[in-house]
PASE-365317 format. One record per residue: x, y, z of N, C-alpha, C, O in turn; residue in three letters. Coordinates in steps of 0.2 Angstrom, whole numbers, plus 2048, in hexadecimal, padded with zeros to 3 digits. Example, Ala and Ser with C-alpha at 12.3 -4.5 7.8 and 13.67 -1.06 7.14 Angstrom:
% residues 2
8427E482783E7EA8278427F08278477EF82Aala8407F58238447FB824840800827843806828ser
END
This chain:
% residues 402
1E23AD8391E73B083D1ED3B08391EF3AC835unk1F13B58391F53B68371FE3B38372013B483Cunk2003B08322073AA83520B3AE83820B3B4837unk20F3AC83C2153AE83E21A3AA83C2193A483Cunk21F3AC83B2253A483922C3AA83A22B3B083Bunk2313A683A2363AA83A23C3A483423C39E835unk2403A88302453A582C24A3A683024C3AC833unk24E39E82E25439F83025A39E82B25A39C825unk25F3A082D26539F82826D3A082A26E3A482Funk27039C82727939B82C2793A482D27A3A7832unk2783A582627D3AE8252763AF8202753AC81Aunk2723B58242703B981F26F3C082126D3C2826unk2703C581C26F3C58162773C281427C3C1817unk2743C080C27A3BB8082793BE8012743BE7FDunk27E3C080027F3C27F927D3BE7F227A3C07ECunk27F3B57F427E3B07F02763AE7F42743A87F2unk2733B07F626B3AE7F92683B47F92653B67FEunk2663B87F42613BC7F32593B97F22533BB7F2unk25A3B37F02533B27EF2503AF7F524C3AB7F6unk2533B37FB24F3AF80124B3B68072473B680Bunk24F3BB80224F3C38042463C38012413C4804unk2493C07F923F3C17F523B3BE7F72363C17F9unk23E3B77F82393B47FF2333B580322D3B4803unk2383BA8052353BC80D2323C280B22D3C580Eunk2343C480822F3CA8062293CB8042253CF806unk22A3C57FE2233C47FB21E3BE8012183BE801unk2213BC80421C3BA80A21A3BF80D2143BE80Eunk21D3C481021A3C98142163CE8102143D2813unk2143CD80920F3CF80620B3CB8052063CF804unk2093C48072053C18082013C080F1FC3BE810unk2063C48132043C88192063C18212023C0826unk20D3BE81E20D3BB8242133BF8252163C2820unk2143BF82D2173C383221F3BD83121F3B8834unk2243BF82C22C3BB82D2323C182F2343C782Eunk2313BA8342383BE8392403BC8372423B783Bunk2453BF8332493BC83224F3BB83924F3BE83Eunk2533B78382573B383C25D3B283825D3B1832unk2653B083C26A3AC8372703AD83D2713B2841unk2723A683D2793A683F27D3AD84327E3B0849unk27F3AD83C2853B383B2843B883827F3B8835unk2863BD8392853C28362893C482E28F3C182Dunk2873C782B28B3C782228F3CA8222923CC827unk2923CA81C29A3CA81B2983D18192933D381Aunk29F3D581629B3DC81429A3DA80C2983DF809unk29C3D48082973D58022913D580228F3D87FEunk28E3D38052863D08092843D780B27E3D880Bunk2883DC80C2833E080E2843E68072823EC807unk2853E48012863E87FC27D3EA7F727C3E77F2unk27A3EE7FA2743F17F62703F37FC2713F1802unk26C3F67FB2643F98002623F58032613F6809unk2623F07FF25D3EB80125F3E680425B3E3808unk2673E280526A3E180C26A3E281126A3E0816unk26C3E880F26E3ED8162683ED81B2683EC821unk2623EE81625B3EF81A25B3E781E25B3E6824unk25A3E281A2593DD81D25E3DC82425B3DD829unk2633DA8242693DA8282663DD82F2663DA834unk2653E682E2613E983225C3E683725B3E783Dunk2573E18332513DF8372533D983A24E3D983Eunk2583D383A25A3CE83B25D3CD84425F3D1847unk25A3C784425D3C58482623C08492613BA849unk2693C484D26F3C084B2723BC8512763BE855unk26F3B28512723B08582793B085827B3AD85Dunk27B3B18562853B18562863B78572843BA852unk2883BA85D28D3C085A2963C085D29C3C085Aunk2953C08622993BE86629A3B686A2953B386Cunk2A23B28692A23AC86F29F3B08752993AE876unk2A03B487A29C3B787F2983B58812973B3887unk2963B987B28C3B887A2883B38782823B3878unk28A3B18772873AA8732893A687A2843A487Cunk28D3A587D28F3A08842893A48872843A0888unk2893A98892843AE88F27D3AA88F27A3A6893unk27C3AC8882773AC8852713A688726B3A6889unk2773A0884278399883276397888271393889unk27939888C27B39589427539789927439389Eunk27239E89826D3A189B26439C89725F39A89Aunk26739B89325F39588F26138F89525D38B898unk26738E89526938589826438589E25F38189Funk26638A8A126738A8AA26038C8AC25D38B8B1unk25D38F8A72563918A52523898A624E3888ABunk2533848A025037E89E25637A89F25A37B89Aunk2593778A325E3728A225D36B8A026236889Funk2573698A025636289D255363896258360891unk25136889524F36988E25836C88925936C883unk25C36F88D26237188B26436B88A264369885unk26736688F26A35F88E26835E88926C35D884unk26035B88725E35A88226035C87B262358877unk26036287A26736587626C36487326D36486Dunk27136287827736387827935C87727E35A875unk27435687927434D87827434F86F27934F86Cunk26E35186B26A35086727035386127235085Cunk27335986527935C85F28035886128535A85Eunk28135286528834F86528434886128834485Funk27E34786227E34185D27D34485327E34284Dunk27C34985527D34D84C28234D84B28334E845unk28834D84E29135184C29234984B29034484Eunk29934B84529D3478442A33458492A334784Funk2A73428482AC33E84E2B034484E2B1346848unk2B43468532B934B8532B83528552B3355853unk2BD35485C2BB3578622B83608602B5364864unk2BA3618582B93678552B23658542AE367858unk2B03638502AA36184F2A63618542A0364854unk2A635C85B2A235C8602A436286229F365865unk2A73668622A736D8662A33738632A1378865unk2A437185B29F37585729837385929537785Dunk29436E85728F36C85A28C36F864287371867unk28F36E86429037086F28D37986A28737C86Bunk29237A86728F383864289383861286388864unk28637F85C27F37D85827A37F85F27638485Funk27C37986527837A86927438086C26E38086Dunk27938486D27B38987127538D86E27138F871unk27738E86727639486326C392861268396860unk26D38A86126638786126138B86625C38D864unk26338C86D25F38C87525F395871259398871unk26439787026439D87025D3A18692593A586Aunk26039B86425939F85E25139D86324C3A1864unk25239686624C39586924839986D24239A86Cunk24D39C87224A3A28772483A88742453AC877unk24A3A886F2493B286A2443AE86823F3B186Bunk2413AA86423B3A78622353A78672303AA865unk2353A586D2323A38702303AB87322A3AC874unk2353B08732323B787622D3BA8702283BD871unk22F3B886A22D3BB8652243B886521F3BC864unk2233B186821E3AE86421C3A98612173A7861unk2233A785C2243A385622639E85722C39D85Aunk22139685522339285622338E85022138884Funk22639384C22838E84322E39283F22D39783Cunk23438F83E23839383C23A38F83723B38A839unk23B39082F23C38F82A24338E82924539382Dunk24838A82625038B82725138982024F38481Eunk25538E81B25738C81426038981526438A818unk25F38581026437F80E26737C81826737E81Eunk26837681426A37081B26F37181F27236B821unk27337782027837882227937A82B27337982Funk27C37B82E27D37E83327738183727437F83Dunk27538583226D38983526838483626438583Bunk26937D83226437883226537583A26037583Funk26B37283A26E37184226B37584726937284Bunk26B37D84726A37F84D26138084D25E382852unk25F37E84825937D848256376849250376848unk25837284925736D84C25736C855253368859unk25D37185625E37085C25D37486025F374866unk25837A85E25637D85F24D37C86224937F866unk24C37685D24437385D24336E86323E36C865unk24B36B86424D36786824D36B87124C368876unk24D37087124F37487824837687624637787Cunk24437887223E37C87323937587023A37486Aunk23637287323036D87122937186D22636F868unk22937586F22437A86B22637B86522237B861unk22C37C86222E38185E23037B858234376859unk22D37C85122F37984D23437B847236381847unk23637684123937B83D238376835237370835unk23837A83023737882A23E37A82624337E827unk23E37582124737681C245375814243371810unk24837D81224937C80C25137880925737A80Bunk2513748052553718022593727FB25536F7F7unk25E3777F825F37A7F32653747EF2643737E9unk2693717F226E36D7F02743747EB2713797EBunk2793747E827D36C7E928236C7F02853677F1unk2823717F328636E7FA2813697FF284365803unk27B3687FF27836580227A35D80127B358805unk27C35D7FA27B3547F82843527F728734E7F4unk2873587FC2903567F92933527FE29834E7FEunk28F35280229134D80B28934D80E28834F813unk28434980B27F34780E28134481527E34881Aunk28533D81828533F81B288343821286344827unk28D34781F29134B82328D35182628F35482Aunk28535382228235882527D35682727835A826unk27C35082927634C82C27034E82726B34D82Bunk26D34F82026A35281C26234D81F25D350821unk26334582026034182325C342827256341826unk25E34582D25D34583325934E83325434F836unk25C35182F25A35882F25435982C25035E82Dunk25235582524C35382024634F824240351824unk24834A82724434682A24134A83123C348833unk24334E83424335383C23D35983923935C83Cunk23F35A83423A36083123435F83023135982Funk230366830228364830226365829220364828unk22B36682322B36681C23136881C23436B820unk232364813239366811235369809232366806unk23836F80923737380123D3717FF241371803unk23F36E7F924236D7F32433717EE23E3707EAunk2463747EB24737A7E62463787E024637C7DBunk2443727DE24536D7D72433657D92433627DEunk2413637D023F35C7D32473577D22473517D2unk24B35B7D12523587D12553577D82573517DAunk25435D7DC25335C7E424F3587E72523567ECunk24A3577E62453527E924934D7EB24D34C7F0unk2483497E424D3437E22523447E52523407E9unk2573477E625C3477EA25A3467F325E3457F7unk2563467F42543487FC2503417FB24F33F801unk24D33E7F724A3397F924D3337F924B32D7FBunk2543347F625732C7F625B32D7FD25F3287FEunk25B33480325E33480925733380D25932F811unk25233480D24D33181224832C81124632880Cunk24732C81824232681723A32781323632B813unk23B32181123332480C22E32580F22932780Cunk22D32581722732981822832F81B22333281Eunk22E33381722F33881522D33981222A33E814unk22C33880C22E3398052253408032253457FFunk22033E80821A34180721B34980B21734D80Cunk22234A80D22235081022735480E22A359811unk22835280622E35780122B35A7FC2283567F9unk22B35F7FB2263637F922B3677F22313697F2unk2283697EC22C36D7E72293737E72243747E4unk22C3777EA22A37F7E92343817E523937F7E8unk2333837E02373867DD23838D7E02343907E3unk23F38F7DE2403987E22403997DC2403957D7unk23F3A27DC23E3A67D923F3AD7D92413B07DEunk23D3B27D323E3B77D423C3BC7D023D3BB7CAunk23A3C27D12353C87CF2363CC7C92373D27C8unk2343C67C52323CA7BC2333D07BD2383D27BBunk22F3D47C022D3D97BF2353DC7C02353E27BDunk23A3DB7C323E3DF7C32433DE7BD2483E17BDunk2423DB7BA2473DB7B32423DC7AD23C3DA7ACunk2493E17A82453E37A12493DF79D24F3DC79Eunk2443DF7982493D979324D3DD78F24C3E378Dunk2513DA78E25B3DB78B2593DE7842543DC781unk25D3E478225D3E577A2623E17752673E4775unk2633DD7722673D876E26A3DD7692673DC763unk26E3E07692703E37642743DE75F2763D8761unk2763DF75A2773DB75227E3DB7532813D5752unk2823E17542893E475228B3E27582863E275Dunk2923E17592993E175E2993DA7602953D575Funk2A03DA76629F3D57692963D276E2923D6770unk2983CB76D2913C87712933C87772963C3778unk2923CB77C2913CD78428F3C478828A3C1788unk2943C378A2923BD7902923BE7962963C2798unk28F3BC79A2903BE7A02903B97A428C3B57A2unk2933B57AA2953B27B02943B67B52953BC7B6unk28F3B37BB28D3B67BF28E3B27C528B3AC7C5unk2933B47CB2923AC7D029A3AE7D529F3B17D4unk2973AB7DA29F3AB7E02A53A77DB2A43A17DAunk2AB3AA7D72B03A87D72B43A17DB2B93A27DEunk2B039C7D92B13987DD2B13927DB2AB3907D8unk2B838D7DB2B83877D72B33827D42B537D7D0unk2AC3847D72A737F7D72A43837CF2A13807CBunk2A43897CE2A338C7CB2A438A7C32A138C7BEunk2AA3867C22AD3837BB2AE3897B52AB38A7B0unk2B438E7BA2B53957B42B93947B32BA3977ADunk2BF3907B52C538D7AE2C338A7A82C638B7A2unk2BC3857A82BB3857A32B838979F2B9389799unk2B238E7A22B139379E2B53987992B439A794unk2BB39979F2C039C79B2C339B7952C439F791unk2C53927952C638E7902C038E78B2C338E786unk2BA38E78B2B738C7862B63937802B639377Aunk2B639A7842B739F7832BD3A07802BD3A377Bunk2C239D7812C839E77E2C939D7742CC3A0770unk2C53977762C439376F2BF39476C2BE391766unk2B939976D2B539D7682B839F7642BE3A2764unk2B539E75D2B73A37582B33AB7562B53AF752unk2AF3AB7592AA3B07582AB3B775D2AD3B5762unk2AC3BC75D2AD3C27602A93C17652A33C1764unk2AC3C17702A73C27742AB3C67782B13C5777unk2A93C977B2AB3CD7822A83C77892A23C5788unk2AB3C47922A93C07962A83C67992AC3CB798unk2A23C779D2A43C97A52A53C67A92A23C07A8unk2A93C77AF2A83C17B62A53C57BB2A83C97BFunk29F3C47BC29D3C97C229F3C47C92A03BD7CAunk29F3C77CD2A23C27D42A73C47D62AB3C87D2unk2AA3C17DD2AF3C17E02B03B87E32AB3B37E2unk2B73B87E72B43B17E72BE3AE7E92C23B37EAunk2BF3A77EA2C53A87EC2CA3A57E62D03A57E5unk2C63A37E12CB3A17DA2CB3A87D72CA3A77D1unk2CB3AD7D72CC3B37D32D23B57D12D23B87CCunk2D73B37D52DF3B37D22E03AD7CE2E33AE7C9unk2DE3A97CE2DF3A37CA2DB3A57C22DE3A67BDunk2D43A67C52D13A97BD2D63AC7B82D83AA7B2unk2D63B47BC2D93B87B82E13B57B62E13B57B0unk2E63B17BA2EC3AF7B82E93AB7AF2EB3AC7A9unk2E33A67B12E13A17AC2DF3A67A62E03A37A1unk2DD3AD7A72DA3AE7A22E23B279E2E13B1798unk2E53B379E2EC3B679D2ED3B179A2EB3B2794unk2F03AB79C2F43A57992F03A47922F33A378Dunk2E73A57922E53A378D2E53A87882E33A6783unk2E83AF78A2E73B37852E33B87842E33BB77Funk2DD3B778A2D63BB7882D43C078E2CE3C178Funk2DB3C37922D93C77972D63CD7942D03CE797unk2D73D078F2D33D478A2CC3D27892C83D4786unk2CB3CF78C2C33CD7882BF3CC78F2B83CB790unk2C43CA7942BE3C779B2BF3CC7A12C53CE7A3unk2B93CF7A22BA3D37A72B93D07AD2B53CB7AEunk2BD3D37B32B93D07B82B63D67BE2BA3D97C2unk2B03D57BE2AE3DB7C02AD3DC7C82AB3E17CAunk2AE3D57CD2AE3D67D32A53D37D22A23D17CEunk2A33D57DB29E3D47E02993D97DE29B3DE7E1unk2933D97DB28F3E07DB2873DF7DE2853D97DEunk2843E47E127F3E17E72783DF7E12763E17DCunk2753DB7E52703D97E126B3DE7DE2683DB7DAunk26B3E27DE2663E97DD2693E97D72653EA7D3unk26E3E97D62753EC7D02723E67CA2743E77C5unk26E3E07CC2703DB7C526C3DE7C026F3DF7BAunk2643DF7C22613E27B92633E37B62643E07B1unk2663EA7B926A3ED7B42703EC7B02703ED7AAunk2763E87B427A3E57B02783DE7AA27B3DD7A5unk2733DB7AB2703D87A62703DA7A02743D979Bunk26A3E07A22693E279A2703E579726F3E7791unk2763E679727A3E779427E3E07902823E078Cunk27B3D979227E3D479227B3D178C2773D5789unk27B3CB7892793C87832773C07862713BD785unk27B3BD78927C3B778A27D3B57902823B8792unk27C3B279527E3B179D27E3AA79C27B3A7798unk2843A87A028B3A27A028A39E7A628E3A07AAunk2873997A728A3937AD28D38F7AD28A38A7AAunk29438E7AE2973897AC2993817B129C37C7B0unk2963837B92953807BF29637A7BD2953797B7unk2993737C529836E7C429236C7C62903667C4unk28F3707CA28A36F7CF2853757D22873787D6unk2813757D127D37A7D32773777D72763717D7unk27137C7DA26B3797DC26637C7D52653787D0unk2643817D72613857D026238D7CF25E3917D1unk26638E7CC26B3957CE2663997CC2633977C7unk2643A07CF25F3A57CE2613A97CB25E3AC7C8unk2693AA7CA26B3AD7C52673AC7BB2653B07B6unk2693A47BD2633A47B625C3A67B425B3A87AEunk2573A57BA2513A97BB2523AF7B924E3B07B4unk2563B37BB2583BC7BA25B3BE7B225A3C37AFunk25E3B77B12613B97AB25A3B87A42583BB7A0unk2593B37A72533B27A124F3B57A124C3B579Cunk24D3BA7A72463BC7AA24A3C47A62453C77A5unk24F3C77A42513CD7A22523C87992563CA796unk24E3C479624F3C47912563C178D2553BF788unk25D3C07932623BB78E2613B578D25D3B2791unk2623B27882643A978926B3A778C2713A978Bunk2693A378F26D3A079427239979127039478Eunk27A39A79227C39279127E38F79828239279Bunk27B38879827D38679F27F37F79F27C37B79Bunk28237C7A42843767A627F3737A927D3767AEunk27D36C7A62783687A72783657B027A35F7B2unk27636A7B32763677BA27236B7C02713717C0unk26F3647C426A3657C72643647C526135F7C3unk26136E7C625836E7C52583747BE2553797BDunk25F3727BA2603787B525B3777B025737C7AFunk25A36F7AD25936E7A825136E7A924D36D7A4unk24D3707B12483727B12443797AE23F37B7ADunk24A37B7AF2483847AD24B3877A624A38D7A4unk2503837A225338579E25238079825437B799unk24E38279224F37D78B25337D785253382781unk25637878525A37777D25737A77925137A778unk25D38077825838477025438877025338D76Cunk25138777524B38D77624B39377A248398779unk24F39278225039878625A39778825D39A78Cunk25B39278326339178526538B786261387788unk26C38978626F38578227238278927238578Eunk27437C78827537778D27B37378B27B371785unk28037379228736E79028836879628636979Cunk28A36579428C36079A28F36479D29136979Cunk29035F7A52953657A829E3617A82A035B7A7unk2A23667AB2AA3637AA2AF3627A52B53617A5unk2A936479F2AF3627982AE36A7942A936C793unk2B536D7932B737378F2B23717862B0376783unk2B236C7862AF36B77F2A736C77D2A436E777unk2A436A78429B36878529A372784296375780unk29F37578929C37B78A2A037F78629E385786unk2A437E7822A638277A29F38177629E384771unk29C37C77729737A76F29237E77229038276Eunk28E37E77928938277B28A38977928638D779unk29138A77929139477929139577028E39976Dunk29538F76E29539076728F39076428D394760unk28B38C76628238B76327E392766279394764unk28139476C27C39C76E27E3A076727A3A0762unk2853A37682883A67652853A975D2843AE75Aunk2853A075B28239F75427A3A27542773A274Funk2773A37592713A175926F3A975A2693AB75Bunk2763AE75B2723B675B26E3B975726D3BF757unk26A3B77552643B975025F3B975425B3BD754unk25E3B37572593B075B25A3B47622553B4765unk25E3B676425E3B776B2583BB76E2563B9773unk2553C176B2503C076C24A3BD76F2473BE774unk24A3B976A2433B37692453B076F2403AE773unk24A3AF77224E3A977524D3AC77C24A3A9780unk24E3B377D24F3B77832473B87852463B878Bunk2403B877E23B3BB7842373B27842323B1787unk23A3AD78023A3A478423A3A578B2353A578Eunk2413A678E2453A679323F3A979823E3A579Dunk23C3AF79723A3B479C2333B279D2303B27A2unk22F3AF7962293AE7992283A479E2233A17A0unk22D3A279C22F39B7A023139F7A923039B7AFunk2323A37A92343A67B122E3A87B222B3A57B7unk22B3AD7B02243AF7B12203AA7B521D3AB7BAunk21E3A27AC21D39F7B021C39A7B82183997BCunk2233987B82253947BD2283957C12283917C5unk22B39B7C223039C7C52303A67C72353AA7C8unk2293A97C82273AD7CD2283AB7D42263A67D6unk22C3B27D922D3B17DD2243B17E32223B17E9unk2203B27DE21B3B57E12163AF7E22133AD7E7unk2183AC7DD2143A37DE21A3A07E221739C7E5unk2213A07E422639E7E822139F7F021E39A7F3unk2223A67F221C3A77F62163A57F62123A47FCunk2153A47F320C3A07F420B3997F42063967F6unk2123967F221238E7F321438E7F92113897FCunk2193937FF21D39080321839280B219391810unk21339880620C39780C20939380E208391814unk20739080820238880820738480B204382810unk20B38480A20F37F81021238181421737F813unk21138581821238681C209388821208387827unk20438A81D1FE38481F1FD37F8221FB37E827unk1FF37A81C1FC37181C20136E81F200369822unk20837182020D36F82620D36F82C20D36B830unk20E37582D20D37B83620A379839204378837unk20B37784020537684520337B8461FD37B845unk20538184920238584D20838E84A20D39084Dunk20539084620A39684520739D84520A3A2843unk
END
């Protein structure tokens, strides 16, 4: 019989979450029936290319209006009100102390009864929910108002592990019928919050993404060495030290910043002071459809993060042939090797990540060699098509009834 499941998420489509667009795609090439779902509806970066818009299109959105969401909400209570109480106990014991908070969760509730009931006309009693956030909440609570209706959690980190307990990650890991983990750095993180007779229900399905759509980069010999930064402009990001590290090169490079984000005045001011506005572009927010192509014009793709989960940007970058330099954090150093597909810096210090860009730089002869390393390491391990076919099998050997 054929699965039915539906995905959930705070806000999708998500500019910074395309690999959950591949996801679902490539599951429904495996021929199971995903219904997508989220929160809120997107921003309009989120709707920039074909292929959000499309998605966006087919979703189903419980927030749209207070309203509606009250109407909504209120009409599941009055429907089930013991199974609604149930609810509303279950999301005031998940909230933190203070009246904004219990009155957000009172919302969780609301918007839980509301996914529940759109679930249950559909048929679906298995919804999937990526990272432990809000969406995890309303699907908790959602599972809580519908006894029937279960839910499984993808766990990507690093917001997940910033306030373990402030997002209940515990309670939301241990409630699920499996937790996917993105890395075995993630695991480890998620098993020192549960109890170990968890531990047999965290599972490593790596995400991923579709070789087949990236060609590998041409390395030309002459001009500046093209680097690239790809990512929300956003402090967690570490581009002041980028900036600085780049400043102190002595080799001829051109930066791009693709992105938008709320440090982008800050950047640009920083990048003036250092004297290297001439050399860093910053090219804004561009739709995911757009990356191919901007790679191959690129040499070198740049993470200079304090924290990440396992950024797909690198997938994409290596899988088009660049080498990569990156800040040792997370599930990086799962997918990335000293020397071979790209260079590696501690993360925080302007020094660690001048010596990785220095040693790429030095290393332009190889890039090449270094770039089709990078791509058959993706091919291997980090196909979205094997991502899909892990998260069938479990969703098999987990699922009661789908």
């Amino acid at each position: 019989m054929k699965l039915r499941i539906a995905y959930l998420n705070s806000r999708y489509p998500s500019l910074s979450h395309t690999f959950i667009e591949r996801e679902i795609r490539f599951l429904r090439e495996l021929e199971v029936e995903v219904r997508t779902c989220s929160i809120r509806r997107p921003a309009a970066n989120d709707l920039l290319g074909a292929t959000n818009r499309a998605s966006a299109d087919e979703t189903f959105y419980v927030f749209d209006t207070v309203l509606g969401l009250l109407f909504r909400g209120m009409a599941g209570a009055l429907r089930h009100p013991f199974r609604a109480l149930a609810a509303f106990w279950r999301g005031q014991r998940l909230s933190p102390p203070g009246w904004r908070e219990r009155m957000r969760h009172v919302a969780y509730a609301l918007e839980g009864i509301v996914l529940a009931r759109h679930l249950s006309q559909l048929g679906i009693r298995h919804v999937h929910v990526h990272m432990a956030n809000n969406g995890a909440s309303v699907a908790l609570l959602a599972c809580r108002y519908d006894p029937g209706l279960e839910y499984s959690l993808t766990i990507h980190g690093s917001a997940e592990f910033f306030n373990v307990p402030g997002v209940r990650l515990r309670e939301k890991a241990e409630g699920a019928r499996f937790v996917r983990c993105v890395s075995s750095f993630c695991r480890a993180q998620v098993m020192a919050w549960v109890a170990p007779e968890a531990w047999p229900r965290l599972h490593i399905v790596r995400c991923g993404i579709d070789p087949s759509r990236y060609r590998l980069a041409t390395h030309k010999g002459g001009g500046p060495v093209r680097l690239v930064a790809i990512g929300r402009l956003d402090p967690i990001k570490g581009y002041p030290l980028l900036l600085e590290a780049c400043a102190r090169l002595g080799a001829d490079w051109r930066l791009d910043m693709v992105g938008d984000g709320p440090a982008r005045g800050d950047l640009e001011r920083r990048a003036r002071e250092l004297g290297i506005e001439s050399r860093v572009r910053f090219a804004g927010a561009v739709a995911t459809d757009e990356i191919p192509a901007l790679l191959q014009g690129m040499n070198v793709l740049v993470i200079s993060s304090f924290m990440e989960g396992l950024p797909i940007v690198l997938m994409e970058a290596m899988a088009s042939g660049l080498p990569v330099v990156s800040t040792r954090v997370a599930g990086v150093m799962e997918l990335v090797e000293e020397g071979v597909s790209g260079f590696l810096a501690q993360p925080g210090t302007v020094e660690e990540l001048q010596g990785a860009l220095e040693r790429a730089l030095a290393s332009r002869p190889r890039f090449g060699e270094m770039g089709r390393a990078g791509r058959r390491r993706v091919e291997r391990d980090y196909d979205v098509r094997g991502t899909a076919r892990g998260m069938l099998d479990l969703f098999g050997r987990h699922a009661r009834e789908i």
